[in-house]
N, C-alpha and C positions, 0 to 999 in steps of 0.2 A: 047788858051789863059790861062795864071796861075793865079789864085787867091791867092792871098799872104795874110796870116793873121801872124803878129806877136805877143809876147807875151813875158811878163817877164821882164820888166823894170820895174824903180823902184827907190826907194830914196835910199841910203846907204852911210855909212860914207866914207872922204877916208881912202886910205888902205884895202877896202872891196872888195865885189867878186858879181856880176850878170852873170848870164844866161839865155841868150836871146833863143827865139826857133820862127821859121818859118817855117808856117807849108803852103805847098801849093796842089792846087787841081789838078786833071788831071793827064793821065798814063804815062805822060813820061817826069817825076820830072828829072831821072836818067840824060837826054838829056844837060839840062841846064845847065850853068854856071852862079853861085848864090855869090853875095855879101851882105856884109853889108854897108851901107853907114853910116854917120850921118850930123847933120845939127844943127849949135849951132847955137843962136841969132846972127845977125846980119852976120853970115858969110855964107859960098856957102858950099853946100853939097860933101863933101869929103867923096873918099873910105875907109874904114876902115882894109878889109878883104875879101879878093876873094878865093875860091873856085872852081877850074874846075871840068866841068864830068868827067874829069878823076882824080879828085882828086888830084890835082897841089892847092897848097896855094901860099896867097902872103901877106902881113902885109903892112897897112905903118910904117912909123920909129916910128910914134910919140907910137903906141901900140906894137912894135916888144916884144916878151918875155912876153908880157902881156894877149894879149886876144890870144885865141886859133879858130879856124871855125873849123868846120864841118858838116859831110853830113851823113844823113841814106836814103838812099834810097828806101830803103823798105819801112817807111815811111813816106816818101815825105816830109823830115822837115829837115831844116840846123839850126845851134847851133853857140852861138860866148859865147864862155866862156871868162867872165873877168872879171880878178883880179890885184890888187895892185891899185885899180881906184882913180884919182885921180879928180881931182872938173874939170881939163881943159876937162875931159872926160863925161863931161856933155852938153847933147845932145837931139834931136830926132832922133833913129836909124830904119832905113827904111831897107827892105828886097829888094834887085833885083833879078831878073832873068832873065840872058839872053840867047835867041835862035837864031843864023843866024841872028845875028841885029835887032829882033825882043827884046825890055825890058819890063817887066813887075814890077811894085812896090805895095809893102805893104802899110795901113796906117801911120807906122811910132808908133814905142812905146818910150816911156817919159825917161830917164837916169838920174836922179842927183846925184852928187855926193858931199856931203856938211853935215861939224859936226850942 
């Protein structure tokens, strides 16, 4: 089982820049296939940014050229760099990880994006 703890969310103007970081427990991080989700007021939890173990990306349209994923495997933490944020990109953004059908989720960390 993966403990997911995320981290680095945050207020920011738009036009600004966060980096989120998920860090999880357990030896065999590398294994997983890790996304970002998020989940605005009143609507349904959308992907944001997938990750394979084998290090295959996938964007949706709405952040393509904007946010970046990544993975260290060494230590057991994935990364969604983003910039040019605009307020619709405000969110609760949740860690998953998946193994053979197996998902495990984060808490979920705070994203606003508002002058």
């Amino acid at each position: 089982q993966a403990h997911l703890v995320e981290s680095g969310g945050g207020l920011v103007q738009p036009g600004g820049s966060l980096s989120l970081s998920c860090a999880a427990s357990g030896s065999i991080f590398r294994f997983y296939n890790m996304g970002w989700y998020r989940q605005a007021p009143g609507k349904q939890r959308e992907l944001v940014a997938f990750i394979s173990n084998g290090g295959s990306t996938n964007y949706a349209n709405s952040v393509k050229g904007r946010f970046t994923i990544s993975r260290d495997n060494a230590e057991n933490t994935v990364y969604l760099q983003m910039n040019s944020l605009k307020p619709e990109d405000t969110a609760v953004y949740y860690c998953n990880a998946e193994l053979r059908g197996y998902q495990f989720w984060g808490q979920g960390t705070q994203v606003t994006v508002s002058s």
